[in-house]
C-alpha positions as CSV (number, residue, x, y, z in Angstrom):
1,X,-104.4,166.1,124.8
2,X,-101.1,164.0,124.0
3,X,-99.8,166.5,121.8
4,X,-100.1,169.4,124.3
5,X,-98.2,167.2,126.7
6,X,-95.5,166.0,124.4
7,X,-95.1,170.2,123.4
8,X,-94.7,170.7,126.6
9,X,-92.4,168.3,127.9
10,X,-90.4,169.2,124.8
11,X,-90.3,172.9,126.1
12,X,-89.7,172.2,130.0
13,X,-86.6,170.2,128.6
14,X,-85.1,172.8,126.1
15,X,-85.9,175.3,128.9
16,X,-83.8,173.3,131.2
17,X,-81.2,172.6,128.9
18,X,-80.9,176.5,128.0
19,X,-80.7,177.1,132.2
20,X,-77.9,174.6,132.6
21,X,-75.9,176.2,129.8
22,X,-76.5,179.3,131.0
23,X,-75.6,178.8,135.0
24,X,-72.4,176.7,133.9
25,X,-71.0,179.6,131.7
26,X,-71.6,181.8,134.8
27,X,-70.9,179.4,137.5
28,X,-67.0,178.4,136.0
29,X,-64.2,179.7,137.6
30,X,-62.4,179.3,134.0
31,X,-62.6,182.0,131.3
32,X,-64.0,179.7,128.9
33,X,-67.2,178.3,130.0
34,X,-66.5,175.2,127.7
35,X,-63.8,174.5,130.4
36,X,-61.2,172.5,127.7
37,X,-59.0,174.8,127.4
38,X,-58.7,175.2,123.7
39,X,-59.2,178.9,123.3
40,X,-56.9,181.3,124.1
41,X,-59.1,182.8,127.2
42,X,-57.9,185.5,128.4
43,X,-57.3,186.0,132.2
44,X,-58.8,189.3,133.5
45,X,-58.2,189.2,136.5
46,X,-54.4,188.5,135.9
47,X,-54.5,191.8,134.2
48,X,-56.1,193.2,137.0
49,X,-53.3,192.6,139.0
50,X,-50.7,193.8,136.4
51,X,-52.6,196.8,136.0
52,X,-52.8,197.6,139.7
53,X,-49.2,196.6,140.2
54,X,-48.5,199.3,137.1
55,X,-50.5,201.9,138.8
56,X,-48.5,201.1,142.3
57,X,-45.0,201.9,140.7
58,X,-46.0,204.9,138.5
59,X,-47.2,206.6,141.6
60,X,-44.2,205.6,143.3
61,X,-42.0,207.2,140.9
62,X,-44.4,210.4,140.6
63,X,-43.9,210.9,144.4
Protein backbone atom coordinates (compact mmCIF):
# COMPACT_ATOMS: atom_id res chain seq x y z
CA UNK A 1 0.00 0.00 0.00
CA UNK A 2 3.02 2.51 0.70
CA UNK A 3 4.63 1.75 -2.42
CA UNK A 4 1.56 2.25 -4.63
CA UNK A 5 1.29 5.70 -2.96
CA UNK A 6 4.94 6.64 -3.15
CA UNK A 7 4.58 5.50 -7.29
CA UNK A 8 2.07 7.56 -7.46
CA UNK A 9 2.98 10.66 -5.89
CA UNK A 10 6.23 10.22 -7.92
CA UNK A 11 4.04 10.19 -11.23
CA UNK A 12 1.42 13.14 -10.22
CA UNK A 13 4.82 15.16 -9.71
CA UNK A 14 6.72 14.26 -13.04
CA UNK A 15 3.33 14.75 -14.63
CA UNK A 16 3.18 18.17 -13.20
CA UNK A 17 6.53 18.99 -13.87
CA UNK A 18 6.20 17.83 -17.71
CA UNK A 19 2.71 20.33 -17.70
CA UNK A 20 4.65 23.25 -16.41
CA UNK A 21 7.46 22.85 -18.96
CA UNK A 22 5.15 22.41 -21.49
CA UNK A 23 2.62 25.61 -20.76
CA UNK A 24 5.76 27.92 -20.18
CA UNK A 25 7.36 27.00 -23.60
CA UNK A 26 3.85 27.92 -25.05
CA UNK A 27 2.80 30.59 -22.66
CA UNK A 28 6.35 32.89 -23.39
CA UNK A 29 6.05 35.76 -25.44
CA UNK A 30 9.99 35.16 -26.15
CA UNK A 31 11.15 32.77 -28.98
CA UNK A 32 13.09 30.85 -26.69
CA UNK A 33 11.07 29.26 -24.04
CA UNK A 34 14.19 29.14 -21.77
CA UNK A 35 13.65 33.03 -21.77
CA UNK A 36 17.78 33.83 -21.19
CA UNK A 37 18.46 34.88 -24.15
CA UNK A 38 21.45 32.84 -25.23
CA UNK A 39 20.29 31.40 -28.42
CA UNK A 40 20.02 33.13 -31.41
CA UNK A 41 15.99 32.92 -31.57
CA UNK A 42 14.76 33.89 -34.32
CA UNK A 43 11.91 36.57 -34.47
CA UNK A 44 9.04 35.40 -36.77
CA UNK A 45 6.96 37.69 -36.49
CA UNK A 46 9.66 40.39 -37.28
CA UNK A 47 9.88 38.57 -40.56
CA UNK A 48 6.42 38.73 -40.87
CA UNK A 49 6.37 42.21 -41.01
CA UNK A 50 9.42 42.46 -43.50
CA UNK A 51 7.83 40.03 -45.65
CA UNK A 52 4.50 41.89 -45.79
CA UNK A 53 6.30 45.23 -46.13
CA UNK A 54 8.22 43.39 -49.27
CA UNK A 55 5.06 42.23 -50.72
CA UNK A 56 3.56 46.01 -50.26
CA UNK A 57 6.38 47.61 -52.42
CA UNK A 58 6.63 44.85 -55.10
CA UNK A 59 2.91 45.40 -55.84
CA UNK A 60 3.47 48.93 -55.83
CA UNK A 61 6.01 48.89 -58.42
CA UNK A 62 4.01 46.13 -60.48
CA UNK A 63 1.04 48.66 -60.60
Amino acid sequence: MLHEIILIAIFLGALYYLGRLVYKSFASDKACPKGCGSCDAVDFKKIQEQIKIKEAENQKVNA
